[in-house]
C-alpha positions as CSV (number, residue, x, y, z in Angstrom):
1,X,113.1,90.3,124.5
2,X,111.1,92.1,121.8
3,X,113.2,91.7,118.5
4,X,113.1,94.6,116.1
5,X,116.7,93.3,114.5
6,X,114.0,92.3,111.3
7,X,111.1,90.9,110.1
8,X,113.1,87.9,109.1
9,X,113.3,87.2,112.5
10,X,109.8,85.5,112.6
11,X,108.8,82.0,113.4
12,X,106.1,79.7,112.1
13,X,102.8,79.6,114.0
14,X,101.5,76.5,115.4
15,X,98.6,76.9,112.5
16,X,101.9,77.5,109.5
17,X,103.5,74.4,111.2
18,X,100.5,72.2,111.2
19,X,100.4,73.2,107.5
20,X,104.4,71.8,107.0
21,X,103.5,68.7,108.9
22,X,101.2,68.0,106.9
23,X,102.3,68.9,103.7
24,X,102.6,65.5,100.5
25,X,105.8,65.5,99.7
26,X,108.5,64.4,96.8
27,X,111.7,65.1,95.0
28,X,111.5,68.6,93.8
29,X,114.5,68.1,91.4
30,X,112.5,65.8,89.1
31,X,109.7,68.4,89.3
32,X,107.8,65.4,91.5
33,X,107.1,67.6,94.9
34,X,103.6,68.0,94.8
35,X,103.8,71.3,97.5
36,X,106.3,72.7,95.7
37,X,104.1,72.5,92.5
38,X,101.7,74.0,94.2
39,X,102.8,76.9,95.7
40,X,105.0,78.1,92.2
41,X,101.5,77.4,90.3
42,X,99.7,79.9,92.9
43,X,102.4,82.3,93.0
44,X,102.9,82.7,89.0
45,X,99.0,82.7,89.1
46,X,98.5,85.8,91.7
47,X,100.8,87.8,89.6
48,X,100.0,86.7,86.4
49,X,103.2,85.2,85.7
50,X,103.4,81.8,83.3
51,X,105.8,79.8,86.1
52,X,107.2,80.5,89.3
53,X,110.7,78.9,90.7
54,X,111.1,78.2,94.5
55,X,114.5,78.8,96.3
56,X,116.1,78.8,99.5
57,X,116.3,82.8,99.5
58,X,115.9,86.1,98.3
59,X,119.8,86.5,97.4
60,X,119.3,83.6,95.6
61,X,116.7,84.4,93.4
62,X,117.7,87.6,92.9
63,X,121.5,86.1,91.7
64,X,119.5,83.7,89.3
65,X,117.4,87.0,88.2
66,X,120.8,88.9,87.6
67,X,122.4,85.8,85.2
68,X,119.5,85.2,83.7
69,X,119.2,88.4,82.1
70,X,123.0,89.8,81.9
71,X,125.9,88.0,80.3
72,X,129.4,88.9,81.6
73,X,130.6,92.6,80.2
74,X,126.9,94.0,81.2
75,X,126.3,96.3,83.6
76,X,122.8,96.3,86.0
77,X,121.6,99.9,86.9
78,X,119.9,100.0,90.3
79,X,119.8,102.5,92.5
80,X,123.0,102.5,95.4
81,X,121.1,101.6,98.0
82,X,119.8,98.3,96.6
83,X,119.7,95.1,98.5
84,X,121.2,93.6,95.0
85,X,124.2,95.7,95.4
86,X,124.4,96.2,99.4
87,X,123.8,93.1,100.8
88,X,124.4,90.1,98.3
89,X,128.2,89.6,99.1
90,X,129.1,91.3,95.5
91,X,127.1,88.3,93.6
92,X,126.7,90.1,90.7
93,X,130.2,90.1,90.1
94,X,131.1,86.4,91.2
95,X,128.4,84.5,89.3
96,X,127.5,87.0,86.5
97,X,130.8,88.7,85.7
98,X,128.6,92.5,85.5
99,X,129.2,95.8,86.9
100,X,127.1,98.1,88.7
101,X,125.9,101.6,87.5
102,X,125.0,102.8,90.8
103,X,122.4,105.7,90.8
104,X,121.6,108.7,93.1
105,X,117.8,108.2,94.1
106,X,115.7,109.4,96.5
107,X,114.9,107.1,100.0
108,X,116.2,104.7,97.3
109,X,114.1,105.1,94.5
110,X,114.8,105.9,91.0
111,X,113.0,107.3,88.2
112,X,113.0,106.9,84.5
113,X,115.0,110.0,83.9
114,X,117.9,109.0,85.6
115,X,117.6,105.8,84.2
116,X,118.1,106.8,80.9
117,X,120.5,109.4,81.5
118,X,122.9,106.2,82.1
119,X,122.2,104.1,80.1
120,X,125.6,103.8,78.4
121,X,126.5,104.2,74.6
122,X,127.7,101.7,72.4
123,X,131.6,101.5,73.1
124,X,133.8,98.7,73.0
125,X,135.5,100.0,76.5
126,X,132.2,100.4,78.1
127,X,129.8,97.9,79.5
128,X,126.5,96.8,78.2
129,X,123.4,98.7,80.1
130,X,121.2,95.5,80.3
131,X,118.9,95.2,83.0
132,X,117.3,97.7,85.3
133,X,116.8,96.1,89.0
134,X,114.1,98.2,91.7
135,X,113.6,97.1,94.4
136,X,110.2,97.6,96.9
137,X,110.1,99.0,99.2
138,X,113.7,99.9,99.7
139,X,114.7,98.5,103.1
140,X,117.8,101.1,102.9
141,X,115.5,103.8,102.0
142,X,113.3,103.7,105.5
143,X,110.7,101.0,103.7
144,X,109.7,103.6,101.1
145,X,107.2,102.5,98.4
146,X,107.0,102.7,95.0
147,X,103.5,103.3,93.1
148,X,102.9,101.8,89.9
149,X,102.8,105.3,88.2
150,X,106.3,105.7,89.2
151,X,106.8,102.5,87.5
152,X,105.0,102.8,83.9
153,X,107.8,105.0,82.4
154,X,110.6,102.9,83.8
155,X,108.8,100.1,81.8
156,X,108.2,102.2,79.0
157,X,112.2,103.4,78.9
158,X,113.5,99.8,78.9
159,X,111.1,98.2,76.4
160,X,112.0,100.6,74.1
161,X,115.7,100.6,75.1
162,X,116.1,96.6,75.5
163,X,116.6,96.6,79.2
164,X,115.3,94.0,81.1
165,X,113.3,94.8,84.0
166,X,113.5,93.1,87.6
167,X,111.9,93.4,90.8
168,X,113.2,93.0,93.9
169,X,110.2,92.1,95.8
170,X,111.5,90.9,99.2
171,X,108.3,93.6,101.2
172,X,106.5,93.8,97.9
173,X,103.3,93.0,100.0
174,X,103.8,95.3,102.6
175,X,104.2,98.3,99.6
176,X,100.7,96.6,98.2
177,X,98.5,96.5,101.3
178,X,99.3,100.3,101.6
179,X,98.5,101.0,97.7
180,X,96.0,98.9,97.2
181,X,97.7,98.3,94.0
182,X,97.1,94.6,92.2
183,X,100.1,91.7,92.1
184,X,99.0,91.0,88.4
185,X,99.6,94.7,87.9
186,X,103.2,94.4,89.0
187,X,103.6,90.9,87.7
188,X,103.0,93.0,84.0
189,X,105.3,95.5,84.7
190,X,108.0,93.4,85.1
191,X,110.1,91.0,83.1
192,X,111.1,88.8,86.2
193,X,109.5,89.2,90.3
194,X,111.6,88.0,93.2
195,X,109.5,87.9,96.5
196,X,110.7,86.8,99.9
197,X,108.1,84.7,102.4
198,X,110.6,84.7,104.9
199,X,110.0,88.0,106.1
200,X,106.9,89.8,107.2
201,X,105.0,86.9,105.3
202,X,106.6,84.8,108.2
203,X,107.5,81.2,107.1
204,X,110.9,80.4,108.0
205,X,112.5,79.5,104.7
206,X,112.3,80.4,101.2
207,X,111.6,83.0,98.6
208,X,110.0,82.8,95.0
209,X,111.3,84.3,91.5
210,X,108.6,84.6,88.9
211,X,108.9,85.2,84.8
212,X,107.6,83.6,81.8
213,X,108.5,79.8,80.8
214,X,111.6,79.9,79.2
215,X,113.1,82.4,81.4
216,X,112.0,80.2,84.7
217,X,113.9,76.8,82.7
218,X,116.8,78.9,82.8
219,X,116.2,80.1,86.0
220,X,115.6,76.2,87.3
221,X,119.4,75.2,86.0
222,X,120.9,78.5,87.6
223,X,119.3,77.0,90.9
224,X,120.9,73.7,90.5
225,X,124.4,75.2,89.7
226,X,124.0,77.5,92.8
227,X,123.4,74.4,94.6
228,X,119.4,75.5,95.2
229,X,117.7,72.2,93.9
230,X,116.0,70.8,96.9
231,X,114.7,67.6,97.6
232,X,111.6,67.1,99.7
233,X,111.0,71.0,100.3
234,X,107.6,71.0,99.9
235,X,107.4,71.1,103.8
236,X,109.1,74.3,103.4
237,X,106.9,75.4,100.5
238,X,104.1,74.6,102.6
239,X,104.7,77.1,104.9
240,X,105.0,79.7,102.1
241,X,101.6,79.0,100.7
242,X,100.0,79.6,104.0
243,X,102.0,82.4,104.3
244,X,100.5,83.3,100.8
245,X,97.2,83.1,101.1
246,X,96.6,83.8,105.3
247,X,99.3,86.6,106.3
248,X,99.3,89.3,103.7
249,X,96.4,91.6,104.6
250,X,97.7,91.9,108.1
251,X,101.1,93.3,107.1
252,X,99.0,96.8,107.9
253,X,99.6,96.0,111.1
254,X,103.2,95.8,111.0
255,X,103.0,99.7,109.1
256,X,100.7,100.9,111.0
257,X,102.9,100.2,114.1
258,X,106.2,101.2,112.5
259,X,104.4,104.8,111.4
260,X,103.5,105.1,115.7
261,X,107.1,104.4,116.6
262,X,108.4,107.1,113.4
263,X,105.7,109.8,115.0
264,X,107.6,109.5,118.0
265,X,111.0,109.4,117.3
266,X,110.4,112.5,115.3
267,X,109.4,114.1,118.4
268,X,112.2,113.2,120.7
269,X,115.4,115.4,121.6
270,X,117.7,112.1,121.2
271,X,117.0,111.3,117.6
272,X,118.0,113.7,114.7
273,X,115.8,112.8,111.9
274,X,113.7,109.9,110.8
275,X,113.0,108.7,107.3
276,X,109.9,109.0,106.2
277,X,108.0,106.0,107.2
278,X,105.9,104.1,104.6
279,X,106.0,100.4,105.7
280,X,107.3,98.3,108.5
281,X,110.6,99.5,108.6
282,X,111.9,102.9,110.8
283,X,115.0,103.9,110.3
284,X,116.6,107.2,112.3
285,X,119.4,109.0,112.5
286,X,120.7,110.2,116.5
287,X,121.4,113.6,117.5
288,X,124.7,115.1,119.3
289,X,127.0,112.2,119.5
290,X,125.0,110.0,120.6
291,X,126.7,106.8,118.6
292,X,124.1,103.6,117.3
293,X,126.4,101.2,119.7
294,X,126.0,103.2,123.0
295,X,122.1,103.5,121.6
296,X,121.4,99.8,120.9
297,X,123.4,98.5,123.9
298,X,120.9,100.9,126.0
299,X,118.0,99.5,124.1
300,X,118.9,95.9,124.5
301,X,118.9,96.2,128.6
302,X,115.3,98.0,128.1
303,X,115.0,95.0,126.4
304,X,114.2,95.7,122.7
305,X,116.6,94.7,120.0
306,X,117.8,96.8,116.9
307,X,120.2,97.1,114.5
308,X,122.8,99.5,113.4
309,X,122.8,101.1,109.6
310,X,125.8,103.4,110.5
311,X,127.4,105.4,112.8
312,X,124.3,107.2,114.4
313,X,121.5,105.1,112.1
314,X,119.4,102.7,113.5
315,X,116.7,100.0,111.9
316,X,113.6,98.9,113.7
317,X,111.4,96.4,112.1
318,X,107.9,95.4,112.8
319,X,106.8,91.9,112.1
320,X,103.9,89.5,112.8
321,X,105.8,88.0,116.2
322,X,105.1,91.8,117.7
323,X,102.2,91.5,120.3
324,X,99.8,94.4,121.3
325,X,101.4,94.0,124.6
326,X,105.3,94.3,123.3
327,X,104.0,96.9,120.6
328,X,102.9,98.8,124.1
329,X,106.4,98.5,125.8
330,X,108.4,99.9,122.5
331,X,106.3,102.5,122.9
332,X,106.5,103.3,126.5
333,X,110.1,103.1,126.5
334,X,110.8,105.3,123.3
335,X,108.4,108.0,124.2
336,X,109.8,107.9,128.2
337,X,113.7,107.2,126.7
């Protein structure tokens, strides 16, 4: 069975697990878990970042990101589309007590403009506009990327409006090996990273959330309130610093293969449109009434697995557990469907 479902799907190779095995060990909540150390200390350092905090996921750090910044009666402005928003079982709300000021982007990107257009005004009935979450590349928006052009004035707008700035950066890489851009040029950009390395970076646990000092010793007591302080993790951690530092160039691969299967999807009678494909991620719409449940259940006895994001909207994600040989069989089928 070839598993498109997502990239989180992944599993450690026998080098990444030969790395965990190995890893020195101790009790991350007294700081004493020499992996863990380790793997924040390269992290911060690649982005240019003072600390780093390791956590069991993205929602995680992204929750911790949200509290840290916000205090109830604020309001985060992200675009609708956002994983924040989406896919975080309305966190914002239980831990942080904010409200969302949803925006209208494009392939779920925003720009400064709209940004500051709402931005709310000083009212006692109103919420607080405090922090500005973007996330890259939009897994709703077909893996589109962001460049750090688009970026600058978003930075610009909330320094000089006292936003906070945070990045979602669950495929940050897989945005980076197509730009070319620099991690320390995002890390600059940004008041506070998040960055997943449990899904095309393939370890099977665990995602990172990067600021300066003090903001990362807040960050630390938000994980241990959330229930996120670890013990002897640094097994875990040890497959996110091989993850770090042996599987990010390839993610090329994995865009390269998802922009072959978009090509022809766009070509076929059975699908009505496809999102523009910049990453690892396709996502297209069906034609006629052909429903994403009749179409997946198809699909799975061609054996290829899928995922629904509606009615007649289906997600295919490319990953490092894709061989040459299944990448060949996806293609056969789609183009011959």
């Amino acid at each position: 069975m070839i598993n498109l479902i997502s990239d989180t799907v992944t599993k450690p190779s026998q080098a990444m697990l030969a790395a965990m095995m190995a890893a020195e060990v101790g009790d991350d909540v007294f700081g004493q878990d020499p992996t863990i150390n380790e793997l924040e200390t390269y992290a911060a350092s690649l982005f240019g970042k003072e600390k780093a905090l390791f956590c069991p996921s993205g929602t995680m750090t992204n929750q911790i990101a949200i509290k840290a910044h916000t205090q109830p009666l604020d309001e985060v402005i992200c675009d609708y589309t956002s994983h924040v928003y989406q896919y975080e079982t309305g966190g914002y709300a239980f831990h942080s007590g904010v409200s969302m000021n949803l925006l209208q982007g494009t392939n779920g990107k925003i720009t400064a403009d709209q940004i500051a257009a709402a931005i709310k005004p000083d009212f006692d009935w109103l919420p607080v506009s405090r922090l500005v979450v973007i996330e890259n590349t939009c897994n709703k928006g077909g893996g589109s990327i962001y460049q750090l052009p688009e970026i600058q004035p978003i930075r610009a707008l909330c320094s000089a409006k006292g936003l906070a700035l945070h990045l979602d950066g669950a495929r940050l890489f897989n945005a980076l090996v197509e730009t070319g851009e620099s991690p320390s040029d995002w890390g600059a950009a940004f008041d506070s990273i998040s960055i997943c390395l449990s899904k095309g970076l393939g370890a099977p646990v665990g995602s990172l959330l990067l600021g300066d000092a003090g903001f990362i010793k807040k960050a630390r007591r938000l994980r241990k309130v959330m229930g996120g302080g670890m013990r002897q993790a640094g097994y875990l951690a040890a497959a996110g610093l091989y993850a770090l530092k042996n599987n990010v160039d390839r993610l090329a691969i994995d865009n390269e293969r998802a922009r072959k299967i978009g090509a022809i999807l766009a070509t076929k009678d059975y699908v009505e449109s496809v999102r523009p494909v910049q990453s690892n991620i396709v996502i297209f719409d069906l034609a006629g009434e052909i429903t994403a449940a009749d179409f997946l259940e198809k699909l799975e006895g061609k054996g290829i697995l899928g995922v629904a994001f509606g009615p007649q909207t289906i997600r295919l994600t490319f990953h490092l557990d894709v061989t040459e040989e299944m990448m060949g069989r996806v293609e056969d089928i789609l183009e011959n469907w």
